[in-house]
N, C-alpha and C positions, 0 to 999 in steps of 0.2 A: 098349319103350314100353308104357306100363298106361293101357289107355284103356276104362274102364268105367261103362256105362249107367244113373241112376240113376230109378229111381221117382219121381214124384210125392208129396210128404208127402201125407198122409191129411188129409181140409179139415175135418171135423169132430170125429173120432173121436182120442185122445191114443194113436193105436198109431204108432210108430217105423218108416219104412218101411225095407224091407229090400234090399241090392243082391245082385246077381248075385255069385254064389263066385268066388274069385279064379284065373285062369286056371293052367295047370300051369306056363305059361312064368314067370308073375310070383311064383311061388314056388321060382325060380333064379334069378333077372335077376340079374346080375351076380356069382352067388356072396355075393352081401353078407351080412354077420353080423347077427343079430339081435340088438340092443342093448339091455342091461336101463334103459333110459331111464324112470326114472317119476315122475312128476307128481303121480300121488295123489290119492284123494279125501278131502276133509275134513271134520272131526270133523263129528257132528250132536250137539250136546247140547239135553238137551231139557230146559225148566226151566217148569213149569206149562201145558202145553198150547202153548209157545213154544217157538221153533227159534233156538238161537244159536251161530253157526259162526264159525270161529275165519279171521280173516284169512288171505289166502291167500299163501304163500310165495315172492316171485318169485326162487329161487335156479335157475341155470343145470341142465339136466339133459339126458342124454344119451339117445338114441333114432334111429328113424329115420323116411325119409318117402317116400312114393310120391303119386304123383297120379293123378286122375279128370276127368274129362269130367260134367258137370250131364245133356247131352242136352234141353237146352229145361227140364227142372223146374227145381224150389226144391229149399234144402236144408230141414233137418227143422226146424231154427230161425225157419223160416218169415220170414226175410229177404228184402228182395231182393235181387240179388247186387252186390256191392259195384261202382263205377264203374269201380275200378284191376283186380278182378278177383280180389283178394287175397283168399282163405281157405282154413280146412280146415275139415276132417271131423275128430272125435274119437271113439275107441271108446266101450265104454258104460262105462269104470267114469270117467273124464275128461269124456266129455259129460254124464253124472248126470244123466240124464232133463231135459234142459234148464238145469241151472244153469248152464252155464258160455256159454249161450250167448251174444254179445254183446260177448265178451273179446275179447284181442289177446292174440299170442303172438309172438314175437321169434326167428324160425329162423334158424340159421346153418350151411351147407350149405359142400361145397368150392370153390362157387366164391361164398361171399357171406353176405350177410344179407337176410331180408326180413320184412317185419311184417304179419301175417297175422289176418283176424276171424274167430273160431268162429262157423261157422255151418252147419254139418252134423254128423248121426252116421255113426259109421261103424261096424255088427254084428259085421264082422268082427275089426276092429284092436285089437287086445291093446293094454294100456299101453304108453305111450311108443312107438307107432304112426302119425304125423301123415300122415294125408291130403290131399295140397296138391292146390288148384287148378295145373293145367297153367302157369298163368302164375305163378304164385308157385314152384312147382315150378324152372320154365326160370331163376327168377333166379338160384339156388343150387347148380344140380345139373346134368348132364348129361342131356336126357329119354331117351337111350336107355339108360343105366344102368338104369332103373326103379324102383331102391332106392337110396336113398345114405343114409349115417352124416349124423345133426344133432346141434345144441347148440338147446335153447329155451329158452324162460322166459315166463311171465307178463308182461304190460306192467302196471304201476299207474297208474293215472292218463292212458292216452295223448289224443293229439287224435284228435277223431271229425271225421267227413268233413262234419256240419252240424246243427243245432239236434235237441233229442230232439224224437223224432216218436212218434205212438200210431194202430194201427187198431187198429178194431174187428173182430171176426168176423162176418163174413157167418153169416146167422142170430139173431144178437143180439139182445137188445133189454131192455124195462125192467125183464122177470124174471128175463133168463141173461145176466151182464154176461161179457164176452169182450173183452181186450184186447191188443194187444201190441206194445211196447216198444222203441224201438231209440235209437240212437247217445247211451246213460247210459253209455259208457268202462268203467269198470270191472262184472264180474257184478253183479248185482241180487241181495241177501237176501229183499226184499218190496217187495210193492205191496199199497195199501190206493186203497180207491176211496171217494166219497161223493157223493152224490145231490144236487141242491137241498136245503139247508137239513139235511142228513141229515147224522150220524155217520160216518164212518169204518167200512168193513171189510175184513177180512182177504179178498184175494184171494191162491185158491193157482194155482199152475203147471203147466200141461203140459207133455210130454213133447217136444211140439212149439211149446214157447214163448209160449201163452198164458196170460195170466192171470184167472181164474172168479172170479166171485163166482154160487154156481148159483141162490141165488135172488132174483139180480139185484140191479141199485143205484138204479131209480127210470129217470123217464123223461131223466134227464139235462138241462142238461149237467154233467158232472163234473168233480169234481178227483181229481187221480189225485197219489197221495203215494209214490213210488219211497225205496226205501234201499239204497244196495251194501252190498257184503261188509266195506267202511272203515266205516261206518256213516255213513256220504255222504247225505244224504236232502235233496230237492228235490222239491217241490209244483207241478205242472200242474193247469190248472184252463180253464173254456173247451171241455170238449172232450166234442164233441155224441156222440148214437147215429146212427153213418151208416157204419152196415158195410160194409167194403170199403174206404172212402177213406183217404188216407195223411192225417193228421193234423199239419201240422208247427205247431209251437210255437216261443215265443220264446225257449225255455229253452236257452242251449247251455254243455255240462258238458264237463268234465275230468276227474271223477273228485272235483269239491270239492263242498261245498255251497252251494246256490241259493238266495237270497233275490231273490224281481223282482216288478216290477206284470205279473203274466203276459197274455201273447194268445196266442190259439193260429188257427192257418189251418187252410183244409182244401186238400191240395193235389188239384190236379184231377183227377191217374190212381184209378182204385178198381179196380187192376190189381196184379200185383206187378213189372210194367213201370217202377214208378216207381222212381229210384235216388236214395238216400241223398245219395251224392257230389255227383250232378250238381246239387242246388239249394246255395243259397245260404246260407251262415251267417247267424243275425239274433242280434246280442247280447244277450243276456240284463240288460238294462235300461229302468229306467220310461220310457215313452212311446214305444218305439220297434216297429213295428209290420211285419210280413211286407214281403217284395220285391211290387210290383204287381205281378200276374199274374191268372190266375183264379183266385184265392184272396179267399176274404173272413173278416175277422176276426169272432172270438168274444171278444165279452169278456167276461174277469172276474180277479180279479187273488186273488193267494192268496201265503205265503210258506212257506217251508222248516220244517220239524220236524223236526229234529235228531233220534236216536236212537231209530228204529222198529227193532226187530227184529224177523224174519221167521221163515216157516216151510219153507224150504226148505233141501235140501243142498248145498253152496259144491261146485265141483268146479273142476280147472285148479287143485291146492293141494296141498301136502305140509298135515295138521295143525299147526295153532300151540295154545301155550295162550290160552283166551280165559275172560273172565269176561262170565258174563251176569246185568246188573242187576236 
């Protein structure tokens, strides 16, 4: 059994927190082979001060996986932990300083399949290395083996567990915009933010999955312009300066693009207690507005902008050839 402790991610600082070495027994468990299983990170081409990364590959790949214990924290992706319980940890050259965070991975173990969210790093694990959660682990594998042989792959487009949602960072505000991102299906290329009446900017990434703009975007509220790695882009708007709170929106994606009369909610945890799964889907169409709870709507309504590219590194990818316009 590999049952290891992890740290708390770092709440303001973009440093990667670090686990515990891995004990002497879990690097025999089983006699298991160590499998050249790799994923890859991909291309960064850089074309005027812009980042345009090549679609990412979902071709099957061999590796392997072991599991961890949270210990009461978060993972570094700054998630909260999924309802079903399903995730891994990726090493550093697959987690890519937060690209990849947000993705789905499709693991096939000897006793099964399961579909899994990135949402931790993991320091130590070399490519093609997957860290499962204990329960995504148990679907697959036997827990007392500690290592077993997988097949993965990238998901494109999967279903997320409920409308995208955006907090803010504690600390935030209308000169250091901080925000972050969850249930956009496939990774995220870019986010771009705008202020009342403002322009568009480029907001970059941390390490720990938020997205800056350091010399802020106004007092809000904003529209926030996400683009995946497909060139996917969907427009959130509605969405106030209120650090900490979970933010759910009317916008719910697949991985396609969004065109809607947006509203966006605040949902009532400013915890990371609140879980994705557990609320409720809200389609992504004019007029229709959050589940009654304590939630109260923002409006404002904004559409889709087709082909933002970003400045970040795609990871979860073999390189493809891509052209950037």
């Amino acid at each position: 059994m590999v049952c290891r402790e992890r740290p708390a991610p770092p709440v303001s600082l973009g440093v990667s927190a670090h686990r515990r070495p891995f004990p002497t027994r879990w690097l025999a468990a089983g006699g298991a082979a160590v499998l050249a299983g790799i994923v890859g990170v991909a291309m960064l081409l850089q074309t005027g001060g812009s980042a345009c990364a090549a679609p990412p590959s979902t071709s099957s790949k061999s590796g392997k996986a072991t599991f961890y214990d949270l210990a009461g924290s978060s993972g570094n992706c700054s998630f909260e932990v999924p309802a079903d319980d399903l995730y891994v940890a990726l090493g550093p050259d697959q987690y890519a300083e937060g690209a990849s965070c947000g993705a789905y991975l499709d693991v096939t173990g000897p006793k099964g399949a399961v579909r899994v969210k990135v949402f931790d790093s993991c320091p130590e694990c070399e490519t093609g290395h997957l860290d499962l959660s204990r329960t995504a682990f148990q679907k697959i594998g036997n827990e007392v083996a500690g290592i077993i042989s997988v097949k993965y792959k990238l998901v494109t487009n999967p279903s997320v567990p409920g409308p995208v949602t955006v907090r803010i960072k504690e600390g935030a505000s209308r000169y250091w915009f901080a925000a972050r991102i969850d249930n956009h299906a496939n990774p995220l290329s870019s986010v771009q933010v705008a202020g009342p009446g403002g322009t568009f900017r480029t907001a970059h990434r941390t390490d720990y999955n938020y997205w800056l703009v350091d010399s802020g975007a106004g007092a809000g509220p904003y529209r926030i312009r996400t683009t995946d790695v497909h060139g996917n882009s969907t427009t959130l708007s509605g969405i106030r300066m209120r650090p900490g709170v979970v933010q759910k929106t009317s916008t719910s994606v697949s991985g396609k693009s969004t065109t809607v009369t947006q509203k966006s909610t605040v949902a009532a945890s400013k915890t990371t207690s609140s879980s994705p799964a557990a609320k409720k889907s809200v389609s992504a169409s004019p007029g229709v507005s959050a589940p009654a709870s304590s939630v109260a709507p923002l409006p404002e309504s904004a559409a889709a902008v087709p082909g933002t590219t970003g400045d970040a590194p795609l990871a979860v990818a073999d390189p493809e050839p891509a052209s950037c316009g």
